[in-house]
C-alpha positions, -999 to +999 in steps of 0.1 A: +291-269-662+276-305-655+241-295-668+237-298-706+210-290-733+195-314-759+178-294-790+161-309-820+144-342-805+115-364-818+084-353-809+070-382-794+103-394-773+094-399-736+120-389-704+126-430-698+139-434-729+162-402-728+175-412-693+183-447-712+199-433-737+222-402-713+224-430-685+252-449-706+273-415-700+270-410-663+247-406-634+216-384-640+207-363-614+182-339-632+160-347-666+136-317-676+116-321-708+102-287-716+063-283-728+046-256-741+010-243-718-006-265-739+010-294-736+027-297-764+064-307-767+088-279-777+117-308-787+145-297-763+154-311-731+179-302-699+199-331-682+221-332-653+249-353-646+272-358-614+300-346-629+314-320-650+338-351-671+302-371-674+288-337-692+317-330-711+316-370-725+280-364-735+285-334-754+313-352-772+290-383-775+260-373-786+268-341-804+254-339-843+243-373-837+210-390-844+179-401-823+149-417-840+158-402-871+164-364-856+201-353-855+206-338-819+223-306-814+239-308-777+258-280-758+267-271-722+243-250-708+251-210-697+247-197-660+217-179-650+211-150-659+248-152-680+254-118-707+267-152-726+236-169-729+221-166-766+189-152-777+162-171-773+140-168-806+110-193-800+080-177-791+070-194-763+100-185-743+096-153-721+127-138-728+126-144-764+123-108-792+093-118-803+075-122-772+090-089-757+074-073-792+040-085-785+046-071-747+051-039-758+024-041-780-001-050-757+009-023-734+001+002-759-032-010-764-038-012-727-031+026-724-053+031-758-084+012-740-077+033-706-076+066-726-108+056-747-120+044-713-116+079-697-127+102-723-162+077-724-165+085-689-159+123-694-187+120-723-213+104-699-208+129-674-215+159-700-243+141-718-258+134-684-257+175-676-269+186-712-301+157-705-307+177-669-308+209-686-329+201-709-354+185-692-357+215-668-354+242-695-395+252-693-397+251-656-397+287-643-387+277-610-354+261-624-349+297-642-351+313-612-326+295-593-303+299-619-310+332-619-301+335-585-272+317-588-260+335-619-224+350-604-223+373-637-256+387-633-256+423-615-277+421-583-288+457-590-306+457-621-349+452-606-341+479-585-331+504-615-367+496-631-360+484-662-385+470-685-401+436-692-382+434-726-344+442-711-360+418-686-368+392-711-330+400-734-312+396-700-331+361-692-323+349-729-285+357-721-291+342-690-299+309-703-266+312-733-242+318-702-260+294-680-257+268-712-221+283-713-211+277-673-221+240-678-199+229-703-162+243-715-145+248-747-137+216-744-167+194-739-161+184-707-178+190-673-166+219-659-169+205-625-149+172-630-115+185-617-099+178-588-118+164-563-109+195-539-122+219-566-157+203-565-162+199-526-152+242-521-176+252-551-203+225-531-199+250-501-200+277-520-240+272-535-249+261-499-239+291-485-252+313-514-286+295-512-287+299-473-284+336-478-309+338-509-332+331-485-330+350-461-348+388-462-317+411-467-315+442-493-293+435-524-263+454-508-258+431-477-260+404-494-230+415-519-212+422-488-222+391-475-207+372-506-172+399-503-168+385-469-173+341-478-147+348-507-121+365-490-127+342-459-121+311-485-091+325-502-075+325-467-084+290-461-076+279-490-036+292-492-023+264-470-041+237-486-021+243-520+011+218-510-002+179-509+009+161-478+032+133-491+036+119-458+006+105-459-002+094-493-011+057-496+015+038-519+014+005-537+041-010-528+066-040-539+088-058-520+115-068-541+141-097-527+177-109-533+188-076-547+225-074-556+245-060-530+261-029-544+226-016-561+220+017-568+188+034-571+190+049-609+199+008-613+163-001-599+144+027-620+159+015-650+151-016-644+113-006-645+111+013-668+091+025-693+072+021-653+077+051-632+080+043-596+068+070-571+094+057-547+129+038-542+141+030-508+172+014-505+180+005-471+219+015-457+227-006-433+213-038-445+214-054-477+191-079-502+160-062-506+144-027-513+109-011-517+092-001-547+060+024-541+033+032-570+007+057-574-020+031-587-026-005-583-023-009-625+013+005-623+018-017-596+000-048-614+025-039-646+056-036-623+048-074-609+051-085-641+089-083-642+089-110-612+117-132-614+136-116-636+171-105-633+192-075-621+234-074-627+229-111-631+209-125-605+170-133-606+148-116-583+115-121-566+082-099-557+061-099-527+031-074-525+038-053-494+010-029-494-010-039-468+020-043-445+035-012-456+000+005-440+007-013-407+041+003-399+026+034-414+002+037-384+020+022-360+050+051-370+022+079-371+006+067-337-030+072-354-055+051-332-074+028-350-110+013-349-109-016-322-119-040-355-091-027-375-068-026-343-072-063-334-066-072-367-032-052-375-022-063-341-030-103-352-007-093-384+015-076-363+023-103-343+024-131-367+047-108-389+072-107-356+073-144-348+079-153-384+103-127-387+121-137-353+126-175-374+139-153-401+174-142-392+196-120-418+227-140-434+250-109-424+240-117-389+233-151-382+257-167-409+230-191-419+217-207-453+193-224-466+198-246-496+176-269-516+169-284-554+198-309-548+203-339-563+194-371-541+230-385-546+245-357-527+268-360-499+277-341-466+313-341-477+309-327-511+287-299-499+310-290-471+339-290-499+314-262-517+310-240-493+345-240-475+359-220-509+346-191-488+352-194-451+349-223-424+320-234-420+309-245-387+276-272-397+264-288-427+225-301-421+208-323-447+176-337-436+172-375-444+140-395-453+135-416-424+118-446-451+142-443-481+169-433-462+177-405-492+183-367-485+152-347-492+171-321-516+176-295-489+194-283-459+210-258-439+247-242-439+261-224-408+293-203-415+318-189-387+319-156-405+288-141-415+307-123-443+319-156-456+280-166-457+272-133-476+299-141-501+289-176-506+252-167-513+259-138-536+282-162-558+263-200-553+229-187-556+216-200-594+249-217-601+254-254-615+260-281-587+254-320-598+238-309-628+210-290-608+206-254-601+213-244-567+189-218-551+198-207-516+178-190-491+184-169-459+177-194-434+150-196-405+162-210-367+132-234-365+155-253-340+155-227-312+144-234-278+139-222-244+175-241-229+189-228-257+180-193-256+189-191-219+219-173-206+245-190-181+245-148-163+210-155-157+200-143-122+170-170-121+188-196-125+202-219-094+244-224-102+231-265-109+214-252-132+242-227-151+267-256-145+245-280-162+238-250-191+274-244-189+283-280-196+258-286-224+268-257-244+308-270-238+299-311-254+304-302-289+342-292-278+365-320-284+378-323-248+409-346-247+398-372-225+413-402-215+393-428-232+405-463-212+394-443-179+379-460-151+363-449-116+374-464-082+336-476-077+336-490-113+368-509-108+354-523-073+321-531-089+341-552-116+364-568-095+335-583-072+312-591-100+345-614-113+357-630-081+322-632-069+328-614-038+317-581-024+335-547-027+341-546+012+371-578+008+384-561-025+391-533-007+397-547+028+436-548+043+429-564+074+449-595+063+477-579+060+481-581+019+487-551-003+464-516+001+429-509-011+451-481-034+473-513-052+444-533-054+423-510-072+452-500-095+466-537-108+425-544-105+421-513-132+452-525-154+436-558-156+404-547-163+420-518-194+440-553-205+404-572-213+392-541-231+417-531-252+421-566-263+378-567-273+382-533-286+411-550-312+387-580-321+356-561-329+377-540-355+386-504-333+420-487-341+439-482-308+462-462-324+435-435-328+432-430-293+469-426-286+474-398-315+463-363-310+431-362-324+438-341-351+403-347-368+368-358-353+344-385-366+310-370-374+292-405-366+309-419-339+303-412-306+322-425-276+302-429-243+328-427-213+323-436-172+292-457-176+279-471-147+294-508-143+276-543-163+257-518-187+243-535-212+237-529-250+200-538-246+204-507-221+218-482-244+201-492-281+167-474-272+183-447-259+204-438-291+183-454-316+156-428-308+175-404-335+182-428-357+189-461-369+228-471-352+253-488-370+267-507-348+278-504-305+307-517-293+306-523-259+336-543-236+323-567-209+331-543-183+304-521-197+318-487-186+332-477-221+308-482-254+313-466-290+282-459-311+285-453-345+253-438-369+243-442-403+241-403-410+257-377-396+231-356-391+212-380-372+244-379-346+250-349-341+208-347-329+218-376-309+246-360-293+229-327-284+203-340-269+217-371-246+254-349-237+248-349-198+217-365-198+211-387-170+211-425-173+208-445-147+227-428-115+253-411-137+251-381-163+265-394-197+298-382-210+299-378-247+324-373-268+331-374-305+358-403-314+387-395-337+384-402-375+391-436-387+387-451-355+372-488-368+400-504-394+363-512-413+334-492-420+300-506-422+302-516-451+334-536-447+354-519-464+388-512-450+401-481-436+435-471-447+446-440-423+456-411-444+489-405-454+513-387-480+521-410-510+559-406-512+565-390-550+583-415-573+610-402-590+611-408-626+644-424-641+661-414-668+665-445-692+705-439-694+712-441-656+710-463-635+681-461-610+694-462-575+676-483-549+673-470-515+664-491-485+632-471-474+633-488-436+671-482-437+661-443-446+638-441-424+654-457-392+684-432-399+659-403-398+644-413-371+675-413-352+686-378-366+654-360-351+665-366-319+701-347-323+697-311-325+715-293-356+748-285-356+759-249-365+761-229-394+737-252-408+706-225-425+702-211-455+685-185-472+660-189-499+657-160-524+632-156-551+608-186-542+576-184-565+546-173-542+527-203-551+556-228-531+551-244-498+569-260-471+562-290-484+577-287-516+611-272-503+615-304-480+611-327-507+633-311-529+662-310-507+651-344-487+677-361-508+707-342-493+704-356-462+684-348-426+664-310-424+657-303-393+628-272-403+620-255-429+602-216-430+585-195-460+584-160-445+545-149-450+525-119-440+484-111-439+463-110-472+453-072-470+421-086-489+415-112-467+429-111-435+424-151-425+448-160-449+486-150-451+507-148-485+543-155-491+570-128-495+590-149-518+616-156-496+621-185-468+649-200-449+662-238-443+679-257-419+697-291-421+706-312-392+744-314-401+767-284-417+783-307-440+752-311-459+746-274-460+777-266-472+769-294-503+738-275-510+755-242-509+777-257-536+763-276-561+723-263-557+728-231-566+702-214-588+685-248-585+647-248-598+622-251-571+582-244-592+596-230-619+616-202-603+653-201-600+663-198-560+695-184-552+713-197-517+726-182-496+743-187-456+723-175-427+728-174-391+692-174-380+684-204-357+649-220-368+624-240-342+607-269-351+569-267-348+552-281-318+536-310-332+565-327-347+588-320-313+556-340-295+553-368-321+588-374-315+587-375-277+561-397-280+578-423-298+612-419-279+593-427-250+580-455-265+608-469-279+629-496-257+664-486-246+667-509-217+654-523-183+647-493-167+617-474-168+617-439-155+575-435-136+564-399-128+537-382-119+537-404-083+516-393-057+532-378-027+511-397-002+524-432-019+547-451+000+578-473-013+560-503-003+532-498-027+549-487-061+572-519-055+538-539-049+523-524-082+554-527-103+562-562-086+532-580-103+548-581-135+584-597-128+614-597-106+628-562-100+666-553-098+663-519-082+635-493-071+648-455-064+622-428-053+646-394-049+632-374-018+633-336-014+664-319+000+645-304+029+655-311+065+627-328+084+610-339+056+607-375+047+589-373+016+596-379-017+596-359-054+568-373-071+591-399-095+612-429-092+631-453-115+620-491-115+648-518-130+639-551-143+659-582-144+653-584-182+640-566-212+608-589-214+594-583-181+602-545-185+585-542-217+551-563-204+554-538-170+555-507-198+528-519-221+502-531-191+512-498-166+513-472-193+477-478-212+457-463-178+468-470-146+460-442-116+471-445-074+454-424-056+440-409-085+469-401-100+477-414-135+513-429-137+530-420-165+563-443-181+594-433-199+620-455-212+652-446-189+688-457-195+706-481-173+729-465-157+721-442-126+744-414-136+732-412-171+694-409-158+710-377-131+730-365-157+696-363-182+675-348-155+703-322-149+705-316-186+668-310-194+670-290-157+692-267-173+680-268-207+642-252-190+665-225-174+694-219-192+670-190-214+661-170-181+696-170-170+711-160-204+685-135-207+696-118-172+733-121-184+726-103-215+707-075-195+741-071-177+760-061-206+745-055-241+779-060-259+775-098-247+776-127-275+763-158-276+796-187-286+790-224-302+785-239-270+757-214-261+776-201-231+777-160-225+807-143-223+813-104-216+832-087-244+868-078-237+861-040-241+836-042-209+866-063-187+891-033-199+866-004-187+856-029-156+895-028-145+899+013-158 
């Protein structure tokens, strides 16, 4: 943890001082003095520090030490949302007991005031009845319409002739049941229910009144009623189950939920809330919804914002209004045309922001920010590669202080990989600042990119050109020193001040237009590569297979001829501010190299196959370490293994090797393939040992021609593979194996005790050592003779002597021709012999950079001198390309056939003795 915490300051200490004091310790990247809502300084602070060492130095620094007369208390800080953070106790901080307490607290008297609230209301209401009632007590008319309205009262009784006094009893009971029907045992209204309750018993009275007044005997009209009750109890069965379909929800939208969430997980978190309802989606993961019966529960439920769940801190949105949208739109209800244009306006602005907004388990995308300004692309790319490859690292830059802004983007290969690295990352501790991370929204998309190259629209220019642009980020191996025939033309006129009709005339009876243009191109890659070495590039770079890419250097190939840097500085510098362009004085070849790679990598998307001038631009990233200085002029060591030094003992005698001598004699060992009986099995290797450990432990013996650790897949992770334990190893000559069989037995290789053992498994190098080695046998002098391929077949003798003629006196010239009767041509190689070693070598070094007839590239091996060796060699590597096939069909004859030393096959006896049964 680089972030620390400072406790017990002086009140009145200000942050410059406290970065004064820290700042002797380290780099701070983050300084947060912490206030209370008034203003007033709680005495603690949080710093930040580049490093975890520069933290850890503080703590020991500053620790139980004194600042303006207050001794300082200083300790790492915990992760967010940690179980091992400590209890806050001040009261100003949210999480602290004291605070929850006075929560709770104010919850219960919230609930008090809303049930005082409610029965207040409930009081009104019955006041307000007992006021109506008593204010229409003396008004006969009132009487009789409660009278008529009196359900207990028999409709019978005038008709029966009973006296004014019963009359008068009955109308004083009346008015005690009347008094009664108003109000219940309780005190409250009677008719303050449910809502559905009141609205039927509303019906009811207007129905009773509309028969009152009509002109119907007493027995009609309790038929009359008979019929309305039974006709509303019929009604009124189905209505007894509420339609939760469509009941109107509060609902919370609640983001960066954990991913293996349950939904007893989310109600617990609530509680004491009771949510109406949890939805957790299935098939996608990071968020749920939270619905609510009332907007107070709802209110009370956003107040856990931004707290935490199994660790990590989560956020609110209101998604009510929303949540109504898709309701209808699911429902198909039509709306009013108002209400219709407006969901539709939400609609659609909810869609595009939500077509920016891709999911990190599909688009493999993240958004990061709350980084510290000091931040590089390397060290984030280092961060995020602990979980998968990552395809793009994007920080913005300032374009006035030339800073990051504290943000960018990360682009994974694997979405998974981006799901893992946001679960763990998200709130952790990175440069002494907490990192918060984001799904990420592809503001960058456009209409080329979104186009497809199986588009029927398009024209094929078009798809090729598509095709092409989505292909320029690939690092195409390219020849770099290439140059057109029109180039070449165009830069021999421009020197001899002629036209390109008498370069490439032959009416005087001199050498071809092919020759010319060829020792014309040779001349012209001569001049270049010798500017390229004075303005600082690394040849070398171009010769290696480009294992890694520059990210700010980009190399600009098959410009039209005499461009000029005045020519290509707008054009690049309209992404950024450039470096430095290095461009020969042929013009066809320049390398431009940024200040930030971000800026590049906009550069090179937009101008790959742009046009400029006649000619579409061919981009290309240029190999790391290509300048032997950066800008800064500093210089570039190329990376390479330090070679361990061996620690002597003080009583022997440390033994001085020659490295060059070393070296030369392993040099010459790689060539020579390993004897037999020369591998050996490794047993009990520790799972943690590479290849590169078990070749510098047994370098000392002598020569190893390979070494293998037998590995399978990680079930867990299937990118990566494991080791078994066990490996093999094989040494160029058996004499040394047999040494090691001897005296290394049981030797200690990381700790574990290997046991040796003799195998007869043959081992193949890997590919790129078996080419690194060609390359520099063919590169390496034997002789006079050079051995040229890769001639065109409608070259003549006359003009590969011409070519190779230019650079000294030759001894011989041989082009083989094909076997075929009637044919006069020839196989496509030849072998040229100098006079002497000089002139061969200054033939080899101008020919073999980039030299093409006919648009051929010539390529140059070192031969030996003598003719029979050179037929003998073809006839070896000849057989060496067949001699597989051929065993293969041998050993298809007979399946009791075995291989002998010399790699010949020979039948077993017992198939001759059944051949000659």
């Amino acid at each position: 943890m680089s972030r620390i915490i400072v406790k017990q300051l002086p009140k009145h200490i200000t942050e410059d001082k406290l970065r004064q004091i820290f700042g002797a310790q380290g780099t701070i990247t983050d300084l947060q003095l912490k206030y209370t809502p008034d203003g007033k300084f709680r005495q603690f602070c949080f710093v930040g520090f580049s490093t975890e060492e520069e933290a850890q130095s503080a703590i020991r620094h500053f620790d139980n030490t004194c600042i303006q007369t207050s001794r300082v208390r200083v300790e790492s800080c915990a992760a967010l949302g940690s179980e091992d953070k400590p209890q806050s106790w001040s009261k100003y901080a949210k999480d602290s007991k004291k605070n929850q307490d006075k929560l709770k607290e104010k919850e219960k008297e919230a609930a008090a005031k809303a049930k005082e609230s409610e029965k207040k209301k409930k009081k009104e209401k019955v006041d307000k009845v007992d006021q109506i009632l008593s204010r229409h007590k003396d008004d006969p008319e009132f009487q009789e319409f409660l009278e008529a309205h009196d359900k207990s009262r028999t409709l019978w009784g005038n008709d029966l002739g009973i006296n004014k006094n019963l009359e008068d009893d009955e109308e004083d009971e009346e008015e005690q049941e009347e008094s009664r029907a108003g109000r219940d045992d309780s005190g409250v209204d009677a008719d303050a229910g449910d809502e559905d309750g009141s609205d039927d018993e509303a019906d009811e009275e207007e129905e009773t009144t509309k028969l009152a007044e009509k002109p119907i005997s007493d027995l009609e009209y309790m038929k009359s009623l008979m019929a309305t009750t039974s006709g509303d109890a019929t009604v009124k069965k189905p209505k007894t189950k509420a339609d939760k379909s469509n009941l109107e929800l509060f609902t919370i939208k609640i983001h960066n939920v954990p991913y293996n969430t349950k939904r007893q997980e989310v109600l617990k978190f609530f509680k004491p809330l009771k949510p109406y309802s949890v939805r957790l989606p299935s098939k996608v993961h990071g968020f749920c919804y939270v619905g609510f019966k009332t907007e107070k529960d709802m209110a009370k439920g956003m107040l856990k914002n931004k707290s935490f769940i199994k660790g990590k801190q989560v956020f609110f949105s209101d998604f009510t209004e929303k949540n109504k949208v898709t309701k209808a739109s699911k429902s198909g209800q039509q709306l009013a045309p108002a209400a219709a244009d407006a969901g539709n306006a939400k609609w659609k602005h909810q869609q595009d922001s939500l077509s920016k907004e891709d999911d990190i388990s599909e688009s493999g995308r993240i958004f990061f920010r709350n980084l510290a300004y000091t931040t590089n692309e390397e060290e984030l790319r280092k961060l995020f590669e602990q979980f998968g490859p990552v395809v793009e690292v994007n920080l913005p830059l300032d374009k006035l202080t030339r800073k990051i802004k504290g943000f960018g983007t990360v682009t994974y290969m694997m979405p998974e990989h981006a799901l893992k690295a946001f679960n763990t990352l998200d709130g952790t501790d990175f440069h002494g600042r907490l990192l918060h991370l984001l799904p990420s929204k592809d503001i960058e998309k456009n209409s080329n990119e979104d186009l497809d190259e199986n588009d029927a629209s398009l024209s094929f220019k078009e798809k090729k050109a598509l095709k092409l642009k989505k292909n320029a980020q690939k690092p195409i191996g390219w020849n770099t020193l290439f140059l057109g025939a029109n180039a070449v033309a165009e830069i021999l006129a421009k020197q001899f001040k002629t036209s390109k009709e008498r370069i490439l005339d032959t009416s005087d009876g001199g050498s071809s237009a092919a020759v010319r243009l060829a020792l014309g191109e040779t001349q012209v890659v001569i001049e270049m590569k010798r500017f390229l070495e004075e303005e600082g590039v690394r040849l070398d770079a171009f010769d290696e297979p480009a294992k890694k890419r520059s990210n700010t250097v980009i190399l600009a190939k098959n410009l039209p001829a005499a461009t000029d840097i005045s020519e290509l500085t707008p054009i690049f510098s309209r992404y950024g501010p450039i470096g430095r362009i290095v461009l020969p004085p042929s013009g066809v070849t320049a390398l431009i190299e940024y200040c930030d790679p971000l800026e590049a990598r906009q550069a090179f998307k937009k101008l790959a196959y742009s046009k400029f001038k006649n000619a579409p631009l061919y981009l290309e990233w240029a190999p790391e370490q290509v300048f032997s200085k950066t800008l800064s002029g500093d210089p570039v060591i190329p990376k390479s293994e330090p070679e361990p030094k061996e620690e002597t003992k003080p009583e022997e005698k440390p033994i001085v090797i020659d490295a060059k001598a070393e070296e030369d004699s392993r040099a010459e060992d790689a060539d020579d393939e390993p004897e037999p009986n020369t591998t050996l099995f490794l047993r009990n290797l520790n799972f943690k040992t590479v290849q590169e450990t078990v070749e510098k432990h047994f370098r000392h013996l002598g020569s190893i021609h390979t070494v293998e650790i037998a590995k399978r897949r990680d079930p867990e992770n299937p990118r990566e593979f494991k080791s078994l334990g066990y490996g093999f190893i094989q040494f160029k000559k058996s004499s040394v194996a047999e040494h090691a069989l001897k005296n290394l037995q049981l030797t200690h290789i990381d700790g574990n005790p290997v046991e040796l053992k003799r195998s007869d498994r043959v081992l193949k190098t890997q590919d790129n050592e078996g080419s690194q080695r060609r390359l520099a046998s063919q590169k390496k002098q034997t002789g006079t003779k050079i051995l040229v391929r890769n001639i065109p077949f409608q070259a003549q003798y006359r003009e590969v002597r011409d070519i190779f003629k230019a650079f000294g006196e030759l001894r011989s010239l041989r082009i083989p021709k094909k076997a075929t009767t009637g044919e006069d041509a020839h196989r496509g190689f030849g072998f040229v012999d100098y006079m002497s070693k000089a002139e061969a070598k200054r033939a080899f070094d101008a020919l073999s950079a980039s030299t093409h007839l006919y648009g051929r590239r010539l390529v140059l091996e070192w031969s030996a001198n003598d003719d029979s060796q050179d037929v003998e060699e073809l006839r070896k590597r000849t057989a060496a390309k067949f001699g597989t096939s051929q065993a293969a069909t041998v050993a298809k004859r007979s399946r009791k056939s075995f291989f002998d030393v010399e790699g010949s096959v020979q039948p077993n006896q017992d198939d001759d003795e059944e051949e000659e049964q």
